[in-house]
N, C-alpha and C positions, 0 to 999 in steps of 0.2 A: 504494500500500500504506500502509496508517495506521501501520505498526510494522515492524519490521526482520524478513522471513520467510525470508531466505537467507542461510545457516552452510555454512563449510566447516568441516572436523575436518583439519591433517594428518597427510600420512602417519607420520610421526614421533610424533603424539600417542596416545595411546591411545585409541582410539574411543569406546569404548561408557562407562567412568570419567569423560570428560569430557562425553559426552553427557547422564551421568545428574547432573553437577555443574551444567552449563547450564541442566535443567530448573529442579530443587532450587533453584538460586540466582536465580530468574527470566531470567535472558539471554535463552529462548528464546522463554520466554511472560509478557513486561511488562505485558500488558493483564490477566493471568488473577491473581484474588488468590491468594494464597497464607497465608491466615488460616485456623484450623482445624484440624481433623485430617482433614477430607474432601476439603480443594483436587485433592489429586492423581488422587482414582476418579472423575472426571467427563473426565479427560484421553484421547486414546487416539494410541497411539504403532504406527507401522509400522515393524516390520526384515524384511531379508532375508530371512534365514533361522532356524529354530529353533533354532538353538545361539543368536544374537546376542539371540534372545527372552530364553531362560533365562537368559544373562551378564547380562542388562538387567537381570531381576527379580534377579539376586545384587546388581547393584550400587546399588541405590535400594533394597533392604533396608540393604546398609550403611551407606548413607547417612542413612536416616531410621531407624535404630535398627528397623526394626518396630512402629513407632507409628501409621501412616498406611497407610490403604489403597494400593494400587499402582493405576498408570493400566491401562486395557487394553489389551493390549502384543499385535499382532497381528504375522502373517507376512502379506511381499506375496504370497497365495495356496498357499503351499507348505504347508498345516496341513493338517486333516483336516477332515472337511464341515464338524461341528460347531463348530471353533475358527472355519474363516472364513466361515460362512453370508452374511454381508455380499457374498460373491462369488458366491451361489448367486441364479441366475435361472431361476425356474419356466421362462419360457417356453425358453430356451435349454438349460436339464438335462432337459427332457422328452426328449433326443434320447439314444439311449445311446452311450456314447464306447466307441469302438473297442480294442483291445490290441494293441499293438506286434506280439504275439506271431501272432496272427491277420491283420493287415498284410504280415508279412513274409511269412505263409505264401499270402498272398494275390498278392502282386507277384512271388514264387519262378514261381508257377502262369502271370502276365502273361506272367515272361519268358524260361521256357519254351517256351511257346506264339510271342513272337513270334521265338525263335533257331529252331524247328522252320521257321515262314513263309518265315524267313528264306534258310535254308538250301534249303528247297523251290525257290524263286524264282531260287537264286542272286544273291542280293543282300549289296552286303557287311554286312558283320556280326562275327561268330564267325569265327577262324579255324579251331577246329576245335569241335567241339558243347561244351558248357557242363557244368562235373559238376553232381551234386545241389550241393557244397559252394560250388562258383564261385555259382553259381544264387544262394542261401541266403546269401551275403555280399556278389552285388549288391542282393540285394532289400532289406537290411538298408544298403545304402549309399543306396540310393533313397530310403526310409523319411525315412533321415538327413534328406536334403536336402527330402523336404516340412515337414519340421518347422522346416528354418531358413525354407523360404521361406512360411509360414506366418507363424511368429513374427516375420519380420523386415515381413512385410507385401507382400511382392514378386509383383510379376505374371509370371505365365509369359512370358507376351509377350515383359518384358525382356529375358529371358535369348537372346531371338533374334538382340538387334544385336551381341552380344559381339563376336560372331568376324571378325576381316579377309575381305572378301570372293574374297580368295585360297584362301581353305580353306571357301567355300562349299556345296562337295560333299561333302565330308567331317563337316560341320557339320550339313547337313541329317538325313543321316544318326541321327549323334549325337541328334539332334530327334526323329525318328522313334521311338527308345529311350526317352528322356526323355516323354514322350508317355503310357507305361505309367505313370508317377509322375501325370502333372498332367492326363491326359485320360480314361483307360481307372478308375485307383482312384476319382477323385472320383464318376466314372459308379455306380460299386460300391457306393460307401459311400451313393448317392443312394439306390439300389435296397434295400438294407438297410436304410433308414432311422440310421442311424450317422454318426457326427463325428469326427476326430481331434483328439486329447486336443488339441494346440497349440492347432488353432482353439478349442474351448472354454473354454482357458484365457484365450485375447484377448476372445471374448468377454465371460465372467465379468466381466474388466479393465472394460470399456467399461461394464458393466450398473453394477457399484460407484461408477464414475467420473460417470456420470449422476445418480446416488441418494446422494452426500456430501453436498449442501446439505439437503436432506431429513432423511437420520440423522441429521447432529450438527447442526444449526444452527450456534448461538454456541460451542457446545464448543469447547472447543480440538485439535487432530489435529495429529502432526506424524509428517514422512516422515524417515525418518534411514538413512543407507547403500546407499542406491540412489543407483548411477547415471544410470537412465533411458533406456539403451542400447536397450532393446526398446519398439518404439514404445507397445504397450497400457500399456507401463508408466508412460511419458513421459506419455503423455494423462492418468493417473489420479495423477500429481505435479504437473501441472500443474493438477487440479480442484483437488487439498487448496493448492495456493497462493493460489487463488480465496476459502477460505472465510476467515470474518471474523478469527480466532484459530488462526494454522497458523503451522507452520515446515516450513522445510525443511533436512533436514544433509546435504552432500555429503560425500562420502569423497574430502576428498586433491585436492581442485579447486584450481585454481593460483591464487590472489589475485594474484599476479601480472599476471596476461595483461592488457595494452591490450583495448581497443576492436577496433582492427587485426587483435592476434593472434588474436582471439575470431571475429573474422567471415571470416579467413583459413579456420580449422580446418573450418566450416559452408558454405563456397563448395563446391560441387555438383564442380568441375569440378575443386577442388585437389585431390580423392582421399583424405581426409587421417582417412576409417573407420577404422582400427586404432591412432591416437594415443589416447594413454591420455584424455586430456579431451575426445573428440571429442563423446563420448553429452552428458555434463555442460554442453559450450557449445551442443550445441543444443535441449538441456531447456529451458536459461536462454532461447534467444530464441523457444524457444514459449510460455512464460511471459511474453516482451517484457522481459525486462532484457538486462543485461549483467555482465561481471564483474566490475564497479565494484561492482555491489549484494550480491555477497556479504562478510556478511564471519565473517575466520576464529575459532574459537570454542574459547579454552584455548590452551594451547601446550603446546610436546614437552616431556618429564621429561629 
Protein backbone atom coordinates (compact mmCIF):
# COMPACT_ATOMS: atom_id res chain seq x y z
CA UNK A 1 0.00 0.00 0.00
CA UNK A 2 1.67 3.47 -0.85
CA UNK A 3 -0.25 5.29 2.04
CA UNK A 4 -1.83 4.24 5.24
CA UNK A 5 -5.61 2.72 4.16
CA UNK A 6 -6.65 1.11 7.41
CA UNK A 7 -8.43 3.25 10.53
CA UNK A 8 -10.15 2.03 13.35
CA UNK A 9 -12.72 4.63 15.19
CA UNK A 10 -13.22 3.44 18.92
CA UNK A 11 -15.94 2.48 20.43
CA UNK A 12 -15.60 5.28 22.91
CA UNK A 13 -15.00 8.00 20.17
CA UNK A 14 -17.80 9.24 18.28
CA UNK A 15 -17.82 7.90 14.87
CA UNK A 16 -19.17 9.77 12.31
CA UNK A 17 -17.51 13.74 14.10
CA UNK A 18 -14.33 12.02 13.97
CA UNK A 19 -14.73 10.54 10.60
CA UNK A 20 -15.71 13.68 9.03
CA UNK A 21 -12.51 15.59 11.05
CA UNK A 22 -10.18 12.77 9.54
CA UNK A 23 -11.37 13.45 6.08
CA UNK A 24 -11.22 17.50 6.57
CA UNK A 25 -7.85 17.21 8.03
CA UNK A 26 -6.34 14.92 5.45
CA UNK A 27 -5.43 11.65 7.98
CA UNK A 28 -7.49 9.63 5.72
CA UNK A 29 -6.80 10.81 2.27
CA UNK A 30 -2.65 12.31 2.20
CA UNK A 31 -2.26 11.74 -1.22
CA UNK A 32 -5.61 13.78 -2.25
CA UNK A 33 -5.17 17.69 -2.39
CA UNK A 34 -7.07 19.60 -0.45
CA UNK A 35 -6.63 23.05 -2.36
CA UNK A 36 -9.82 24.60 -3.57
CA UNK A 37 -13.31 24.75 -2.82
CA UNK A 38 -13.92 21.54 -5.16
CA UNK A 39 -11.31 18.84 -3.28
CA UNK A 40 -14.12 17.29 -1.49
CA UNK A 41 -17.02 16.47 -4.68
CA UNK A 42 -14.75 14.25 -6.49
CA UNK A 43 -14.54 12.01 -3.16
CA UNK A 44 -17.10 9.39 -2.42
CA UNK A 45 -17.65 7.84 0.83
CA UNK A 46 -19.63 4.50 1.89
CA UNK A 47 -21.82 4.02 5.38
CA UNK A 48 -24.19 1.62 6.54
CA UNK A 49 -26.92 2.96 6.73
CA UNK A 50 -29.12 6.13 5.92
CA UNK A 51 -29.24 7.62 9.20
CA UNK A 52 -25.02 7.47 9.30
CA UNK A 53 -25.48 9.20 5.59
CA UNK A 54 -27.42 12.07 6.73
CA UNK A 55 -25.40 12.52 10.30
CA UNK A 56 -22.26 12.52 7.77
CA UNK A 57 -23.73 15.39 5.50
CA UNK A 58 -24.73 17.21 9.12
CA UNK A 59 -21.25 16.97 10.03
CA UNK A 60 -18.96 18.07 7.04
CA UNK A 61 -21.51 20.98 6.63
CA UNK A 62 -20.29 21.88 10.19
CA UNK A 63 -17.40 21.50 9.42
CA UNK A 64 -16.66 23.35 6.40
CA UNK A 65 -19.09 26.15 7.11
CA UNK A 66 -21.06 25.25 3.79
CA UNK A 67 -18.54 26.49 1.54
CA UNK A 68 -17.46 23.26 -0.27
CA UNK A 69 -19.28 20.92 -2.06
CA UNK A 70 -19.96 17.40 -0.19
CA UNK A 71 -18.37 14.20 -1.24
CA UNK A 72 -20.85 11.54 -2.55
CA UNK A 73 -21.92 9.90 0.41
CA UNK A 74 -23.59 6.49 -0.59
CA UNK A 75 -25.26 3.47 1.45
CA UNK A 76 -23.77 -0.06 1.37
CA UNK A 77 -26.93 -0.89 -0.84
CA UNK A 78 -29.76 -0.08 1.59
CA UNK A 79 -30.98 3.26 -0.66
CA UNK A 80 -33.30 3.21 -3.33
CA UNK A 81 -32.44 2.33 -7.16
CA UNK A 82 -31.74 5.79 -7.90
CA UNK A 83 -29.30 6.74 -4.82
CA UNK A 84 -27.36 3.35 -5.45
CA UNK A 85 -27.49 2.41 -9.36
CA UNK A 86 -23.80 1.61 -8.91
CA UNK A 87 -25.29 -1.71 -7.41
CA UNK A 88 -27.63 -2.06 -10.36
CA UNK A 89 -26.69 -4.85 -12.99
CA UNK A 90 -28.77 -5.04 -16.00
CA UNK A 91 -28.00 -8.47 -16.41
CA UNK A 92 -28.64 -9.62 -12.98
CA UNK A 93 -32.03 -7.09 -12.30
CA UNK A 94 -33.52 -8.49 -15.57
CA UNK A 95 -34.80 -11.24 -13.02
CA UNK A 96 -37.80 -10.20 -10.87
CA UNK A 97 -37.12 -10.51 -7.11
CA UNK A 98 -39.58 -12.34 -5.38
CA UNK A 99 -41.75 -10.83 -1.98
CA UNK A 100 -41.36 -12.37 1.33
CA UNK A 101 -44.97 -12.18 1.32
CA UNK A 102 -45.43 -14.46 -1.76
CA UNK A 103 -42.57 -16.89 -0.31
CA UNK A 104 -44.14 -17.41 2.67
CA UNK A 105 -47.37 -18.10 1.09
CA UNK A 106 -45.53 -20.37 -1.10
CA UNK A 107 -43.57 -22.75 1.54
CA UNK A 108 -47.19 -22.50 3.95
CA UNK A 109 -48.45 -24.46 0.45
CA UNK A 110 -44.77 -26.89 0.55
CA UNK A 111 -45.43 -27.78 3.83
CA UNK A 112 -48.72 -28.58 3.95
CA UNK A 113 -48.42 -30.60 1.35
CA UNK A 114 -45.57 -32.60 2.62
CA UNK A 115 -47.38 -32.90 6.61
CA UNK A 116 -50.46 -34.37 4.51
CA UNK A 117 -47.59 -37.08 2.73
CA UNK A 118 -46.45 -37.32 5.65
CA UNK A 119 -49.09 -38.23 7.70
CA UNK A 120 -50.50 -40.59 4.73
CA UNK A 121 -47.37 -42.72 4.85
CA UNK A 122 -47.20 -42.77 8.59
CA UNK A 123 -43.88 -41.33 8.72
CA UNK A 124 -42.72 -39.37 11.60
CA UNK A 125 -43.29 -35.97 11.29
CA UNK A 126 -46.23 -33.95 12.88
CA UNK A 127 -47.47 -35.10 15.95
CA UNK A 128 -50.73 -34.10 15.28
CA UNK A 129 -51.74 -32.06 11.79
CA UNK A 130 -50.38 -28.48 11.53
CA UNK A 131 -52.95 -25.38 11.97
CA UNK A 132 -53.04 -22.75 9.02
CA UNK A 133 -51.18 -20.43 11.94
CA UNK A 134 -48.35 -23.23 12.81
CA UNK A 135 -48.01 -23.68 8.98
CA UNK A 136 -47.71 -19.73 8.22
CA UNK A 137 -44.94 -19.39 11.03
CA UNK A 138 -42.84 -22.29 9.96
CA UNK A 139 -42.85 -21.01 6.49
CA UNK A 140 -41.80 -17.67 7.70
CA UNK A 141 -39.14 -19.52 9.84
CA UNK A 142 -38.00 -21.21 6.68
CA UNK A 143 -37.89 -18.07 4.64
CA UNK A 144 -35.73 -16.81 7.79
CA UNK A 145 -33.07 -19.38 7.22
CA UNK A 146 -32.76 -19.04 3.29
CA UNK A 147 -31.86 -15.75 3.77
CA UNK A 148 -29.01 -16.34 6.26
CA UNK A 149 -27.87 -19.14 4.23
CA UNK A 150 -27.92 -17.10 1.26
CA UNK A 151 -26.39 -14.07 2.65
CA UNK A 152 -23.88 -15.80 4.66
CA UNK A 153 -23.00 -17.95 1.42
CA UNK A 154 -23.47 -21.42 2.97
CA UNK A 155 -24.08 -24.64 1.16
CA UNK A 156 -26.94 -26.89 1.88
CA UNK A 157 -24.72 -29.62 1.87
CA UNK A 158 -23.19 -28.38 5.07
CA UNK A 159 -25.68 -28.37 7.11
CA UNK A 160 -25.70 -32.29 6.75
CA UNK A 161 -22.44 -33.17 8.90
CA UNK A 162 -23.94 -31.14 11.90
CA UNK A 163 -25.53 -33.79 13.71
CA UNK A 164 -23.65 -36.65 15.87
CA UNK A 165 -24.22 -39.74 14.19
CA UNK A 166 -26.21 -40.95 17.04
CA UNK A 167 -29.29 -38.81 16.08
CA UNK A 168 -28.98 -39.87 12.57
CA UNK A 169 -32.43 -40.90 12.14
CA UNK A 170 -33.81 -38.27 13.45
CA UNK A 171 -31.75 -35.93 11.57
CA UNK A 172 -32.53 -37.31 8.26
CA UNK A 173 -35.73 -36.75 8.83
CA UNK A 174 -35.26 -33.15 9.81
CA UNK A 175 -33.58 -33.10 6.20
CA UNK A 176 -36.26 -34.36 4.56
CA UNK A 177 -38.25 -30.83 5.95
CA UNK A 178 -35.53 -28.65 5.27
CA UNK A 179 -35.58 -29.83 1.63
CA UNK A 180 -38.86 -27.68 1.02
CA UNK A 181 -36.48 -24.54 1.83
CA UNK A 182 -33.26 -25.57 -0.29
CA UNK A 183 -34.64 -28.07 -2.99
CA UNK A 184 -38.51 -27.80 -3.64
CA UNK A 185 -38.48 -23.29 -3.44
CA UNK A 186 -35.32 -22.81 -5.54
CA UNK A 187 -37.19 -25.47 -8.12
CA UNK A 188 -40.07 -22.69 -7.87
CA UNK A 189 -38.56 -19.78 -8.19
CA UNK A 190 -36.53 -21.47 -11.23
CA UNK A 191 -39.88 -22.19 -12.94
CA UNK A 192 -41.07 -18.60 -12.34
CA UNK A 193 -38.33 -17.02 -13.54
CA UNK A 194 -37.69 -15.18 -9.94
CA UNK A 195 -34.73 -14.49 -7.27
CA UNK A 196 -34.77 -14.00 -3.60
CA UNK A 197 -34.06 -10.54 -2.80
CA UNK A 198 -30.70 -11.97 -0.60
CA UNK A 199 -29.31 -13.59 -3.55
CA UNK A 200 -29.66 -10.31 -5.59
CA UNK A 201 -28.41 -8.23 -3.04
CA UNK A 202 -24.93 -10.55 -3.08
CA UNK A 203 -25.18 -10.26 -6.21
CA UNK A 204 -25.48 -6.55 -6.92
CA UNK A 205 -22.21 -6.64 -4.19
CA UNK A 206 -20.12 -8.75 -6.59
CA UNK A 207 -21.33 -6.61 -9.93
CA UNK A 208 -20.19 -3.10 -7.94
CA UNK A 209 -17.06 -4.84 -6.54
CA UNK A 210 -15.88 -5.86 -10.17
CA UNK A 211 -16.63 -2.39 -11.68
CA UNK A 212 -14.68 0.04 -8.78
CA UNK A 213 -11.56 0.35 -10.79
CA UNK A 214 -13.42 1.29 -13.78
CA UNK A 215 -15.92 4.05 -11.94
CA UNK A 216 -13.50 5.91 -9.99
CA UNK A 217 -10.20 5.27 -11.18
CA UNK A 218 -7.63 7.71 -9.08
CA UNK A 219 -10.72 9.17 -7.17
CA UNK A 220 -10.52 8.79 -3.86
CA UNK A 221 -13.44 6.10 -2.12
CA UNK A 222 -13.57 5.31 1.38
CA UNK A 223 -15.45 2.49 3.34
CA UNK A 224 -16.39 3.72 6.95
CA UNK A 225 -18.55 1.50 9.45
CA UNK A 226 -18.78 -1.72 8.00
CA UNK A 227 -17.62 -4.56 9.44
CA UNK A 228 -17.55 -6.95 6.73
CA UNK A 229 -19.28 -9.60 8.60
CA UNK A 230 -21.24 -10.76 5.32
CA UNK A 231 -19.19 -12.08 2.82
CA UNK A 232 -20.57 -9.99 -0.45
CA UNK A 233 -19.79 -7.29 1.71
CA UNK A 234 -16.15 -8.22 2.70
CA UNK A 235 -15.21 -8.81 -1.04
CA UNK A 236 -16.46 -5.23 -2.02
CA UNK A 237 -14.17 -3.70 1.10
CA UNK A 238 -11.61 -5.60 0.01
CA UNK A 239 -11.91 -4.07 -3.94
CA UNK A 240 -12.08 -0.39 -2.43
CA UNK A 241 -8.62 -1.32 -0.51
CA UNK A 242 -7.24 -2.37 -3.85
CA UNK A 243 -7.93 1.02 -5.57
CA UNK A 244 -5.08 3.76 -5.61
CA UNK A 245 -6.78 6.58 -3.13
CA UNK A 246 -9.14 4.47 -0.50
CA UNK A 247 -9.54 4.16 3.11
CA UNK A 248 -10.98 2.04 5.19
CA UNK A 249 -12.73 2.89 8.80
CA UNK A 250 -13.50 0.10 11.20
CA UNK A 251 -15.91 0.49 13.90
CA UNK A 252 -14.32 -0.40 17.20
CA UNK A 253 -11.51 -2.91 15.84
CA UNK A 254 -9.03 -3.71 18.76
CA UNK A 255 -5.57 -2.04 17.96
CA UNK A 256 -4.66 -4.07 20.35
CA UNK A 257 -4.76 -7.61 19.17
CA UNK A 258 -1.18 -9.60 18.22
CA UNK A 259 -0.51 -11.28 15.20
CA UNK A 260 -1.51 -14.43 17.45
CA UNK A 261 -4.70 -13.14 18.73
CA UNK A 262 -5.75 -12.08 15.00
CA UNK A 263 -5.01 -15.54 13.53
CA UNK A 264 -6.55 -17.29 16.79
CA UNK A 265 -10.08 -15.54 16.04
CA UNK A 266 -9.93 -16.72 11.99
CA UNK A 267 -8.74 -20.44 12.70
CA UNK A 268 -11.67 -22.55 11.16
CA UNK A 269 -11.66 -24.99 13.89
CA UNK A 270 -11.53 -22.21 17.03
CA UNK A 271 -15.22 -21.41 16.46
CA UNK A 272 -14.62 -18.20 17.53
CA UNK A 273 -18.01 -16.43 14.61
CA UNK A 274 -19.98 -14.60 17.35
CA UNK A 275 -16.75 -12.51 18.91
CA UNK A 276 -17.25 -9.11 18.28
CA UNK A 277 -13.91 -8.74 15.99
CA UNK A 278 -14.34 -11.94 14.22
CA UNK A 279 -15.82 -10.21 10.80
CA UNK A 280 -13.08 -7.37 11.02
CA UNK A 281 -9.92 -9.94 11.59
CA UNK A 282 -10.95 -11.76 8.74
CA UNK A 283 -11.65 -8.70 6.35
CA UNK A 284 -8.17 -7.69 7.39
CA UNK A 285 -6.59 -11.12 6.12
CA UNK A 286 -8.47 -11.15 2.85
CA UNK A 287 -7.19 -7.84 2.33
CA UNK A 288 -3.54 -9.62 3.58
CA UNK A 289 -2.75 -7.57 6.49
CA UNK A 290 -2.81 -7.69 9.99
CA UNK A 291 -3.75 -5.79 12.99
CA UNK A 292 -0.60 -4.08 13.16
CA UNK A 293 -1.79 -2.11 9.85
CA UNK A 294 -4.47 -0.54 11.39
CA UNK A 295 -4.22 2.37 12.97
CA UNK A 296 -6.68 4.11 15.40
CA UNK A 297 -8.18 7.47 14.05
CA UNK A 298 -9.17 10.43 16.95
CA UNK A 299 -9.66 9.58 20.40
CA UNK A 300 -12.66 9.38 22.81
CA UNK A 301 -14.14 12.98 24.25
Amino acid sequence: MNHQKLFSIAPDAPFLPTLARGLMDGTLLPNWSRDGAFWLSDITIYVPTKRARLALIDQLLRLNGGTQLLPNIFTLGEGDDAENAFFSDPDVDSFNVTSKLYRTTILGQLIKKWAEIAAQNQQPGFSSPPSTTEILAMAQSLGGLIDDFLTEEVEFERIKDLVPEELAQNWQETLKFLDIAFTAWPQHLQEIGQIDAALLRRQRFDFASNSLALRYGDRPVIAAGSTGSVPATRRFLKAISGLPNAAIVLPGFDVSMSPDEHAHLIEEKNQCHAHPQFGMAKLLREIGEGPQAVQSLGTAN
